[in-house]
N, C-alpha and C positions, 0 to 999 in steps of 0.2 A: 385522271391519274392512270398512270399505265400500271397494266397487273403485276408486273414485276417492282416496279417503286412500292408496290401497296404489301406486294410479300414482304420483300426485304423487310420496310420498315416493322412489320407486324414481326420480324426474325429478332430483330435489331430491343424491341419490345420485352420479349420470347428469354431475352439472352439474359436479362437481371436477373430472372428468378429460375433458368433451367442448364440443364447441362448442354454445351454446344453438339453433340450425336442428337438429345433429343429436339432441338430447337431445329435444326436440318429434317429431322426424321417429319416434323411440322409444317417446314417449309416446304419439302418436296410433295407432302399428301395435298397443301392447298395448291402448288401450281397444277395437280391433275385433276383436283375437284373443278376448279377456276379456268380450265380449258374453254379457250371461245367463249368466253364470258370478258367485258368490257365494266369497269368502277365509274361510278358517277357521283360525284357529293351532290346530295342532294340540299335545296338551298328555298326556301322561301319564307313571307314572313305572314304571318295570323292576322290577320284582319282587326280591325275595330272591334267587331261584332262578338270573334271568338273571345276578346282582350277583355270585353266587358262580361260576355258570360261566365268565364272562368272566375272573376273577380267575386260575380253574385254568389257562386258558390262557396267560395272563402269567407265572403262575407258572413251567409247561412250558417256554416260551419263556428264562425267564431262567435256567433250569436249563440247556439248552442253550448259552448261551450264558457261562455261570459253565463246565462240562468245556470250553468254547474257548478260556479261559485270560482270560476279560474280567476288568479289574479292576474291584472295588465300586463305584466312582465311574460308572464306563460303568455299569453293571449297575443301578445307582437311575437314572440319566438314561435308560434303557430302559423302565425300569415305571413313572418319572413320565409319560413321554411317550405312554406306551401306556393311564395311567390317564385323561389328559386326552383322548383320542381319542374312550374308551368314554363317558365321562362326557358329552363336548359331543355324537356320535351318538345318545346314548342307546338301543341295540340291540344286542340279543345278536350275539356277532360273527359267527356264522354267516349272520347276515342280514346284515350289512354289504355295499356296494357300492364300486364303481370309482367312481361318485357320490358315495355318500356321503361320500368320502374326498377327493373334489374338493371338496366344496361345506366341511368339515372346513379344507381348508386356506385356502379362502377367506375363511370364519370368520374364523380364526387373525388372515391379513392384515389384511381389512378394517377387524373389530373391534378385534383385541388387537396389530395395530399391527404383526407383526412381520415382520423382514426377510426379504428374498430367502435369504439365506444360512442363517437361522436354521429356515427355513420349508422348506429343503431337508434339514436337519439331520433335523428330525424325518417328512418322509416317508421319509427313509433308515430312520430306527429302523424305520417301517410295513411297506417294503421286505423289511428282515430278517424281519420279524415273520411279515409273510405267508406270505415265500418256507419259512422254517423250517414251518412250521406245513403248509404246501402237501407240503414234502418226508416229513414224519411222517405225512403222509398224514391230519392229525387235522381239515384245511380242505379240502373240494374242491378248492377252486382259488386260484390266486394273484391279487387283485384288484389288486395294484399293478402288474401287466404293463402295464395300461392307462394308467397316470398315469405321464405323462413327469417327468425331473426337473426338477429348479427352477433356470432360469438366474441366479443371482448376479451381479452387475456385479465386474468384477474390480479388485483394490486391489492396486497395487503395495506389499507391505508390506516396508520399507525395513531392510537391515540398519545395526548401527551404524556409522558412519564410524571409520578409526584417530583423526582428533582428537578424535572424541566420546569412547572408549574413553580416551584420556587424561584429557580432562577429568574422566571422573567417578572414575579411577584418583587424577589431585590432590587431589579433593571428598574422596576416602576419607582418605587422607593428613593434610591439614591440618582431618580433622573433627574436634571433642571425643570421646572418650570415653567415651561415655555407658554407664554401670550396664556398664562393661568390655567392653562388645560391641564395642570397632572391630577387633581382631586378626580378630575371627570374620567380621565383615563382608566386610574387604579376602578371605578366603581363601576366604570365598563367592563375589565377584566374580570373583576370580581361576580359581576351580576352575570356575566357569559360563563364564568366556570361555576356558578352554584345554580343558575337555572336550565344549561344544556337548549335555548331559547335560539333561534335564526337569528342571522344576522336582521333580516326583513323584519322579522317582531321586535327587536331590540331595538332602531332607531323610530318604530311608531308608538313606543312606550308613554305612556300619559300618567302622569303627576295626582291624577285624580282618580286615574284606576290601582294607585297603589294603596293596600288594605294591610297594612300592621305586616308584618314577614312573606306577605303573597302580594298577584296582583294578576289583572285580566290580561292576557294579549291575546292578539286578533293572529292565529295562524293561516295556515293555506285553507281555499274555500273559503274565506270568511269566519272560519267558523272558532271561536270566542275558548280559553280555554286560561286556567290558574297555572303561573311559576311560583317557585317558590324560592324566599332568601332564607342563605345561613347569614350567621354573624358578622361574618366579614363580608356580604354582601351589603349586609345593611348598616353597620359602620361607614361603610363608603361610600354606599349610597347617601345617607347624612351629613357626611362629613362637606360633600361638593355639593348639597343641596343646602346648606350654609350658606355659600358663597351666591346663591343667585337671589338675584333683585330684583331680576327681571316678572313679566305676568304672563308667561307662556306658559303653556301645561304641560308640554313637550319634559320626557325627562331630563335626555341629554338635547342639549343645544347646539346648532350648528357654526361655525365659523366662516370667514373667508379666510384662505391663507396668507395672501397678499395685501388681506387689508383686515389685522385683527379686531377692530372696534367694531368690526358689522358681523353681526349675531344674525341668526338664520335660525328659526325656531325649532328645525329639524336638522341630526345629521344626516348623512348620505350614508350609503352601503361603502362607497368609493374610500369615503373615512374613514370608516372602522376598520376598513381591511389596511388600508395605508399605515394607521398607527400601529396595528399588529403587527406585520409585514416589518417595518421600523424596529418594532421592540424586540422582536426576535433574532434581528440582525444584530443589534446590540448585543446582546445577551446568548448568542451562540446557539440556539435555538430554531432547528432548521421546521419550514414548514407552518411556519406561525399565520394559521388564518382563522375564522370567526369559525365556518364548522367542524376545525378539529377540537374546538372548546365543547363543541354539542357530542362530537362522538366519545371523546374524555368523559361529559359527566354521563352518559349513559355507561361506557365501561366502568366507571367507578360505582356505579350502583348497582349492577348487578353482580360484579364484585363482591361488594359488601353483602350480598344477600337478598339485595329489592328485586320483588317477582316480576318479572318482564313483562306480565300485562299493567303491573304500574307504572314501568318504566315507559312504556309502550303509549299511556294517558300522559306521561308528566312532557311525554318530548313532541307530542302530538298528531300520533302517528295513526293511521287509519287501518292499518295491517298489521298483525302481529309479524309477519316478514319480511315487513321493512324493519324493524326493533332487532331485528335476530342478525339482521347487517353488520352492526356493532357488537355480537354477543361470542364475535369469536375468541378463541381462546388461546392465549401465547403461550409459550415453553412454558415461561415462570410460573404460568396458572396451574398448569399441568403437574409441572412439581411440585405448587403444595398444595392439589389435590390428593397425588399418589402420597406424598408424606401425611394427609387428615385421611384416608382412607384405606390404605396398605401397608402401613408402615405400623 
């Protein structure tokens, strides 16, 4: 590539995000740094040998992180993310740099578009990676000391209002019937806004782990923890648990859409979100997915007065700073704080 093709285009780059004086003032400093210098893409491809070793490391790494109690989902979103690292570097990862890892995410951005948020997601996975691999002693050193992390712009993500929670409470109510799934619907709503429970624990829920108004579910890390029903969880829950005949232990059952008579002992995540996603479009209700029901019942109990390390056991959180995610506080709170306190 000729050095003037390589300026320009880096001008051309330069132009989206600056003013054209100082994109020139740019342009002009690299043709005299770039003087008698010649651009070369550089082009080769990793051997067998590097292909397999980089693998054994991820491997390592995900082995590690499977005895931490990760579940499958985290564990492929680990070694997709680590496969796309090695692949866009193209170097064995011993040779990897604090650059190269920079220039990797800028990749990411520039090219494939992606967010602040998304683009911190996956230097975390890096983070892990390195720091494991540093502490096994199996990498010299940890190259992600050096790359700070990725500021995100922050989004107020809104819990649902009590008249929303009604409205799609009536949407359930007065909906058809369809291929007999509304009992199991409403007692999914229900059971998702009185337990603040993942969508993940809610479709592995067992018939046999349920104990009079609670019950065990299995959250992240494996690790074992009680929800708990109000009234009209457990109405609902009874109500559709009438209707089965079946001997599966599964609470809710899954379907086929295209062929209603074949039961699947388990739903999917893909379905719970689907039918929310649905009921909120019905019902005018923007925003309708499984963990705005978790971050609702957390604001509504601490709300009411429940002390955030209980809120912090009942949603199954291992930080008390992850619980505090949700303990922000809107105008409305404010006002009738200042009205029970100043007034």
């Amino acid at each position: 590539m000729e050095i003037g093709e390589f300026i320009s285009d880096i001008g051309q780059q330069l132009s989206v995000h600056m003013s054209g004086d100082d994109v020139q003032l740019v342009v002009n400093k690299l043709y005299v740094a770039l003087e008698g210098c010649t651009i070369e893409k550089q082009s080769y491809q990793l051997s067998t040998d590097v292909l397999h070793d980089n693998e054994w490391y991820i491997n390592r790494f995900i082995a590690i992180k499977h005895i931490a109690g990760c579940s499958k989902s985290t564990l492929l979103y680990y070694r997709q993310t680590l496969e796309k690292v090695f692949r866009c570097l193209n170097k064995h990862v011993v040779d990897i740099t604090s650059d190269d890892l920079r220039f990797y995410l800028a990749i990411r951005e520039e090219r494939d578009g992606l967010s602040k948020t998304s683009l911190d997601n996956e230097l975390r996975v890096c983070r892990s990676f390195w720091t494991a691999m540093a502490a096994e002693e199996l990498l010299e050193k940890n190259i992600t000391v050096k790359v700070p992390r990725i500021k995100a712009p922050k989004t107020v993500r809104k819990p649902f209002t009590e008249m929303e929670l009604e409205k799609l409470r009536q949407g359930l109510l007065n909906s058809r019937d369809v291929h007999g799934t509304k009992l199991k619907h409403i007692a999914i709503f229900e059971v998702l806004a009185s337990t603040g429970c993942r969508v993940g624990e809610l479709i592995k829920m067992k018939r046999s782990n349920l104990e009079g108004n609670k019950m065990i579910v299995i959250g992240k890390g494996n690790k074992e923890r009680y929800v708990y029903f109000n009234a009209r969880a457990l109405i609902a829950l009874n109500n559709y648990l009438a209707t089965r005949t079946d001997n599966y232990n599964s609470l809710f059952l899954g379907y086929d859409v295209q062929h209603p008579d074949v039961v699947y002992e388990y739903m999917t995540r893909g379905a719970v979100e689907s039918f929310l996603r649905s009921l909120g479009k019905r019902c005018g209700v923007e925003n309708c997915h499984p963990h705005r029901f978790r971050r609702t019942a957390a604001t509504l109990a601490l709300r009411r007065g429940m002390p955030i390390e209980q809120v912090s056991k009942l949603l199954g959180h291992e930080q008390l700073g992850t619980t505090q995610i949700y303990a922000s506080s809107t105008d409305s709170d404010i006002e009738r704080a200042h009205e029970k306190y100043l007034t």
